[in-house]
MARNUVO-68608 format. One record per residue (C-alpha): residue number from 0; chain; x, y, z. Coordinates in pm, 1 decimal. Example, Ala and Ser with C-alpha at 12.3 -4.5 7.8 and 13.67 -1.06 7.14 Angstrom:
BEGIN
(0 "A" (1230.0 -450.0 780.0))
(1 "A" (1367.0 -106.0 714.0))
//
This chain:
BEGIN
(0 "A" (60.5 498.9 -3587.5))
(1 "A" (175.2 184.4 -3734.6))
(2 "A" (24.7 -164.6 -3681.1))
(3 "A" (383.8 -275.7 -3553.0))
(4 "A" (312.8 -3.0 -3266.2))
(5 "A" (-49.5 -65.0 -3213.7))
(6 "A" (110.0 -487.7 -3157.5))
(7 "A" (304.6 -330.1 -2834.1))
(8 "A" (46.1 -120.4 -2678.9))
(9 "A" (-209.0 -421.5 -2665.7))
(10 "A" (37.5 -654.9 -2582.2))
(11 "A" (90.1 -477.0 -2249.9))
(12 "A" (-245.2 -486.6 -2198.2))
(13 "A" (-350.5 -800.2 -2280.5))
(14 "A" (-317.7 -928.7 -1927.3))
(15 "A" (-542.3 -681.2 -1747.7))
(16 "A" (-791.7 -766.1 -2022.8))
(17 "A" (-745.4 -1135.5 -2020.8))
(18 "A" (-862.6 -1109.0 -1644.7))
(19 "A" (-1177.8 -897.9 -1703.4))
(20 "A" (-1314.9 -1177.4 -1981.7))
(21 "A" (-1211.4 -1536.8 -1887.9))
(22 "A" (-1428.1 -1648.1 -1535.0))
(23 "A" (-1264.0 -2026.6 -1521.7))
(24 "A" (-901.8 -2052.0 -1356.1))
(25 "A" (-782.6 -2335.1 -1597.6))
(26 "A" (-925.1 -2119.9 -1897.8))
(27 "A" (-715.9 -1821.3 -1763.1))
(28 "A" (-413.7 -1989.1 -1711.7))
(29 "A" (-412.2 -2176.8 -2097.3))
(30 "A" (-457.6 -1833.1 -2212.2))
(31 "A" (-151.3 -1605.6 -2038.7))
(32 "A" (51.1 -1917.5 -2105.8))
(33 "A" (21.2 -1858.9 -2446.3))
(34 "A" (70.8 -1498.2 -2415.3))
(35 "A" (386.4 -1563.9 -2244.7))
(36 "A" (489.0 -1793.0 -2505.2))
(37 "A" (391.4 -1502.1 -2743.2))
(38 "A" (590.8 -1254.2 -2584.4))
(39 "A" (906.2 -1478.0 -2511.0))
(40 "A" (948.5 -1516.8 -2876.2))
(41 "A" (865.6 -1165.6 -2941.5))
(42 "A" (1082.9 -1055.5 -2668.9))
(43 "A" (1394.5 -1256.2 -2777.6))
(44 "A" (1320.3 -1183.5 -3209.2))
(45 "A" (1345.7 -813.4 -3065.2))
(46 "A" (1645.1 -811.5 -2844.0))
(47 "A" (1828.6 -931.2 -3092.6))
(48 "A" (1801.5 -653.6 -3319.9))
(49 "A" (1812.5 -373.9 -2995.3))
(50 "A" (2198.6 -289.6 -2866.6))
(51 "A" (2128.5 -167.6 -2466.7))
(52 "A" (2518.0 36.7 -2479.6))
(53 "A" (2368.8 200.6 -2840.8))
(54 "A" (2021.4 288.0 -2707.5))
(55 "A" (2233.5 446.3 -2399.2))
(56 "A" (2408.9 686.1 -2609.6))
(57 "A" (2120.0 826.1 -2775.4))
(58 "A" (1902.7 844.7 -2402.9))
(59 "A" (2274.9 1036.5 -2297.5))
(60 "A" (2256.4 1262.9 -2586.2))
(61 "A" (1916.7 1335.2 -2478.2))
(62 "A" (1965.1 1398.2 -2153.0))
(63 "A" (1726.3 1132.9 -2016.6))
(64 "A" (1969.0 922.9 -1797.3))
(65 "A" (2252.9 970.5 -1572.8))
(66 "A" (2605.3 1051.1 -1663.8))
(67 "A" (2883.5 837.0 -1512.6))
(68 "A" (2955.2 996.2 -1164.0))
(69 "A" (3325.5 963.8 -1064.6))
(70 "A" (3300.4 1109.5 -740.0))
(71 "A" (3378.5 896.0 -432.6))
(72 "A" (3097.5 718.1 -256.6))
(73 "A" (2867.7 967.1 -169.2))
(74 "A" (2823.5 851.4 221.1))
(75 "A" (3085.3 692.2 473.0))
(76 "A" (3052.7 311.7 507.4))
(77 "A" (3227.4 286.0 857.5))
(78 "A" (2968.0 85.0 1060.2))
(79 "A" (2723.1 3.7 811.5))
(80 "A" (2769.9 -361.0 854.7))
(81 "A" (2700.4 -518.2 1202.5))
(82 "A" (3022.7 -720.4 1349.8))
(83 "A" (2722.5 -1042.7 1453.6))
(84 "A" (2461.0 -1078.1 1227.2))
(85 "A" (2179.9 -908.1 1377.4))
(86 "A" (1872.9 -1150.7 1537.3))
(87 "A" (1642.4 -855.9 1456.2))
(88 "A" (1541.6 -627.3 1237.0))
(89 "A" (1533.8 -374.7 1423.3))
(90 "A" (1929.7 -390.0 1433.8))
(91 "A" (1996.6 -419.6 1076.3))
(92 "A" (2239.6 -205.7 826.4))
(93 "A" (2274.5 -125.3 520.7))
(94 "A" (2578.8 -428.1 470.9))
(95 "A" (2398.9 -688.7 696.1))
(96 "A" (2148.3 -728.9 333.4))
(97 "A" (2257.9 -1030.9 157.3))
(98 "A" (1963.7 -1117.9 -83.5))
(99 "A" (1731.8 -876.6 -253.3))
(100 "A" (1431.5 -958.0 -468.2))
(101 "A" (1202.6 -736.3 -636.6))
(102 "A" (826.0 -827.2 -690.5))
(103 "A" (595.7 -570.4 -876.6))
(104 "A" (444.6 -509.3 -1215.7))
(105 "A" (636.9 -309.8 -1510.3))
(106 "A" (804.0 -65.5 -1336.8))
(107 "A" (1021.7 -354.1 -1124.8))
(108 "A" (1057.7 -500.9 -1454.7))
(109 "A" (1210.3 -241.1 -1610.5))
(110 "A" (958.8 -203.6 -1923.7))
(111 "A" (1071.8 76.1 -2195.3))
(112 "A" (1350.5 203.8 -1928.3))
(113 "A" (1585.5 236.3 -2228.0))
(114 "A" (1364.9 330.0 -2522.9))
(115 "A" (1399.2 556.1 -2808.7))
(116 "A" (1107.0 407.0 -3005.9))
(117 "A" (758.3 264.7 -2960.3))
(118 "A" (890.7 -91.5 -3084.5))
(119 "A" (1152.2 -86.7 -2747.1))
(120 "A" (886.7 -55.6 -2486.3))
(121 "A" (841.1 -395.8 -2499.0))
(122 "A" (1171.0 -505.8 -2354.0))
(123 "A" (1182.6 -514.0 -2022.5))
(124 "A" (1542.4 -367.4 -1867.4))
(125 "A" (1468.7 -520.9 -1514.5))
(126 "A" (1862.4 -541.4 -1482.5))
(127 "A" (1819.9 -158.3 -1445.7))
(128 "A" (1528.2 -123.8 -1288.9))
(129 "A" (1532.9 90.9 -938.2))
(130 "A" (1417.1 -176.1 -702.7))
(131 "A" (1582.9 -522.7 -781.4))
(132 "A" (1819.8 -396.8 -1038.5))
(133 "A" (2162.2 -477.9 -1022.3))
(134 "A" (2388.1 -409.8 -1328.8))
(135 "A" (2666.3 -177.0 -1330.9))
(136 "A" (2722.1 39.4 -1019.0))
(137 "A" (2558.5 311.6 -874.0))
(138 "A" (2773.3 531.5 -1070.5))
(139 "A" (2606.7 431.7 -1380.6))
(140 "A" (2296.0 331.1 -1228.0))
(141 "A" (2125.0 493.6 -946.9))
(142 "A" (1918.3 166.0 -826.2))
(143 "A" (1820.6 41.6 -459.3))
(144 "A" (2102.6 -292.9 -536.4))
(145 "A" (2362.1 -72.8 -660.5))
(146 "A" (2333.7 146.6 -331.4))
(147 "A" (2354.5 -205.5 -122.2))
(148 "A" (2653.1 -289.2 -313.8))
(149 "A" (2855.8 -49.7 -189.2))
(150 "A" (2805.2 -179.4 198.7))
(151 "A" (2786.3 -527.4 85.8))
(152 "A" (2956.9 -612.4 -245.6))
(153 "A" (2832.9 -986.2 -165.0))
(154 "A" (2497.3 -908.7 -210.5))
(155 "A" (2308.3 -1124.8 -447.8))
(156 "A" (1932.6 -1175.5 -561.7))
(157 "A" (1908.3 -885.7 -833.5))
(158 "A" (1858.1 -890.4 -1158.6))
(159 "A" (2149.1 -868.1 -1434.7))
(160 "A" (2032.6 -787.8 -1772.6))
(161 "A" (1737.0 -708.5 -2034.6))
(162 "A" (1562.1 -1071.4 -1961.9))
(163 "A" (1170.4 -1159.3 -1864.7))
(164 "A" (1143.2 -1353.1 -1565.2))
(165 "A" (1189.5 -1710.5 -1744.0))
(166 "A" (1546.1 -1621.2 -1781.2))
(167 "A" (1830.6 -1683.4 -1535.2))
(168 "A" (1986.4 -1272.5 -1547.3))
(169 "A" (1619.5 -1180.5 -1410.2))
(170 "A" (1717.5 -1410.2 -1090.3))
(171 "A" (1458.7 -1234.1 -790.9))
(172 "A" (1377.5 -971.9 -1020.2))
(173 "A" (1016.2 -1176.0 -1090.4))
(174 "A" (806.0 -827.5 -1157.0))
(175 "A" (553.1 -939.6 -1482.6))
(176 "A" (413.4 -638.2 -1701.2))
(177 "A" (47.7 -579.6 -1658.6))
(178 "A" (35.5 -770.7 -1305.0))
(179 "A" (-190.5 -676.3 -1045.8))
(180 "A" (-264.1 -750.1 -686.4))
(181 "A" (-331.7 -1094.4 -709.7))
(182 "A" (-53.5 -1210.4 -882.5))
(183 "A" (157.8 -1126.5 -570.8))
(184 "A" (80.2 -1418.4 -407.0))
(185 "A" (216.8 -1622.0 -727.9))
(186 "A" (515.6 -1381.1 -764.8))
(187 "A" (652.1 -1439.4 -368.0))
(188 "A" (589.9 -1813.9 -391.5))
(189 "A" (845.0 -1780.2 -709.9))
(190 "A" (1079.4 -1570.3 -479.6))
(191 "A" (1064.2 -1794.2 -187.7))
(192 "A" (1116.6 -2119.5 -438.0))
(193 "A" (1462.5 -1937.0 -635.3))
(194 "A" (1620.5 -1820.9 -261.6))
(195 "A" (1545.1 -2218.3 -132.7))
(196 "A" (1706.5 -2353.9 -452.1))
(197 "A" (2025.9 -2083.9 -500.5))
(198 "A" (2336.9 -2265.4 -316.0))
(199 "A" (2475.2 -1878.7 -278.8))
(200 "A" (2148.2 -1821.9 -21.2))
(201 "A" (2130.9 -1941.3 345.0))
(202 "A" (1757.9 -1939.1 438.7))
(203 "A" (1829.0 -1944.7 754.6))
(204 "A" (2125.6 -1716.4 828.1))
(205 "A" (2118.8 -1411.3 554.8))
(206 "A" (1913.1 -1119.9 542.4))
(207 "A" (1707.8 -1049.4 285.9))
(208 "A" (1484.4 -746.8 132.5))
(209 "A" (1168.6 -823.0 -37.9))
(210 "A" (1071.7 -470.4 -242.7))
(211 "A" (711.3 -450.5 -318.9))
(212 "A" (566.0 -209.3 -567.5))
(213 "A" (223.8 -337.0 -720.8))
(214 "A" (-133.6 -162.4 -739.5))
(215 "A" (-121.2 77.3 -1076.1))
(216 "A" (-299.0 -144.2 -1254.1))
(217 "A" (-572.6 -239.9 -1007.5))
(218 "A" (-622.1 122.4 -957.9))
(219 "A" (-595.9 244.3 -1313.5))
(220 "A" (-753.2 1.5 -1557.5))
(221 "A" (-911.3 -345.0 -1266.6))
(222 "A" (-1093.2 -98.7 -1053.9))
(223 "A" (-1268.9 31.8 -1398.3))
(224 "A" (-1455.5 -295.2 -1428.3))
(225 "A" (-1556.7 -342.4 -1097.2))
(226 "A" (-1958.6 -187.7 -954.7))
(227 "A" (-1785.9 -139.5 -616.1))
(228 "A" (-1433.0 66.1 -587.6))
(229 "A" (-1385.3 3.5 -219.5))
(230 "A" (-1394.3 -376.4 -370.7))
(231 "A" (-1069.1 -352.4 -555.4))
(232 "A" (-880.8 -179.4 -222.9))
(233 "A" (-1036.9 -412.5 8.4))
(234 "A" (-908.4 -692.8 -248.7))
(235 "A" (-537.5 -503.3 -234.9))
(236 "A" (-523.4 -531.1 125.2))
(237 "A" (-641.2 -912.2 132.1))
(238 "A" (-364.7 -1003.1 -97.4))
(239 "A" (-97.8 -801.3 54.0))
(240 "A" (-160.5 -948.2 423.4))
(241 "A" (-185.5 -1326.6 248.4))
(242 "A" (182.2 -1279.3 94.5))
(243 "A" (296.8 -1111.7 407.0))
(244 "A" (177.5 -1382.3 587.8))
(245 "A" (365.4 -1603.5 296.1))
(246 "A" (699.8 -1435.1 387.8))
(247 "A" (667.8 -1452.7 774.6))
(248 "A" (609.7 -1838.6 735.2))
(249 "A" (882.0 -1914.2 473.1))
(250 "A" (1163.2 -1651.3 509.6))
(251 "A" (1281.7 -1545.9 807.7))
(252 "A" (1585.3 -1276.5 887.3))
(253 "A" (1319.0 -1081.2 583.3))
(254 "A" (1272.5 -696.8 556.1))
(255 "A" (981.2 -598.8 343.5))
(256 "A" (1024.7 -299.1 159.7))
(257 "A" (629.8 -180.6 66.2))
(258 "A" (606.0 94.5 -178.8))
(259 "A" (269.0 225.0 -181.1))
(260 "A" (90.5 271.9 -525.7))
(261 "A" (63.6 633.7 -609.0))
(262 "A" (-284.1 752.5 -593.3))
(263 "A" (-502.4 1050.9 -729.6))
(264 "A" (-788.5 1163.1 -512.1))
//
């Protein structure tokens, strides 16, 4: 393997580890600023040189993505949007979602989804990405926005294009590489400020989906440094009932979409 490669593998790492050795909050935070200073530049030096439509043809060639569908939509839309915006939740349809956001770790930011090398899995396709993905159409990709599009074509809040989340095509795509549990706290405060500053949002009168789908990484590589595993669940559910909480408080007309972490017993 070449030192290049070895650069990308410990980058995407680097977080969980930077967690495990720095104790002092103000410590920790210098630190993964820096690393996200790193990895901007990285990130942007690398795009440059990395063509999304080129890297397509080879993943089509390979069979590893989808081929354009040109059938019609796949499901009738008659009454999938309500004629009142509903008061509850319990009343909502597919077109009554205006505003998606997607908070998670690499998989909701779209890390290596179009990568033919090593070198590529550092970019981070969240534009593509299943859960707060938005570019194209369903008929070239098969993602959770692309779906709402077609009973809502207003629908706004996903993410755009290769980007991290310091750049404007990532919109309420905020998923980080390497995050855990207790960055989702951080991540829906991020959310919550974007929707309250976007003139395209009403707070108050649109619906919105919050997709979570965090936990890999505190159950693959944070629960390895802990004495106590039933710590590092017990942790999980604390955070996830704090930004819950978050949401209730600051967004309301909200449906949270909570994809469990898969698991091996």
């Amino acid at each position: 393997m070449k030192h290049r490669d070895l650069v990308v593998i410990v980058l995407l790492h680097l977080n969980v580890m930077l967690r495990s050795v720095v104790t002092r909050p103000a410590e920790l935070d210098s630190l993964i600023g820096n690393f996200r200073h790193f990895r901007m530049e990285a990130f942007n030096l690398l795009n440059e040189t990395v063509s999304d439509e080129q890297n397509l043809r080879l993943l089509k060639q390979s069979g590893k993505v989808q081929r354009f569908v040109r059938k019609k939509t796949p499901c009738p839309l008659n009454n999938t949007k309500s004629a009142q915006t509903p008061e509850s939740v319990h009343k909502l349809r597919p077109g009554d979602i205006d505003v998606i956001a997607g908070i998670g770790d690499s998989l909701t930011a779209g890390v290596g989804l179009l990568a033919t090398n090593v070198m590529h899995v550092s970019l981070e396709h969240r534009g593509i990405a299943v859960t707060a993905g938005g570019k194209g159409s369903w008929r070239k990709y098969l993602t959770l926005p692309n779906m709402l599009k077609n009973f809502n074509p207003n629908l706004t809040g996903y993410a755009t294009e290769t980007s991290l989340t310091l750049h404007n095509e990532s919109h309420l795509n905020v998923g980080e590489t390497a995050s855990m549990s207790e960055d989702m706290p951080y991540m829906t405060r991020v959310v919550i400020k974007r929707m309250m500053e976007d003139d395209r949002i009403d707070i108050k009168k649109h619906w919105k989906m919050v997709t979570f789908m965090i936990g890999p990484n505190d159950f693959c590589s944070q629960i390895c440094f802990e004495n106590d595993f039933q710590k590092t669940l017990d942790k999980h559910r604390k955070e996830l009932r704090q930004v819950l909480a978050t949401l209730k408080q600051n967004l309301p007309r909200t449906i949270v979409n909570l994809i469990p972490p898969p698991m091996q017993i």
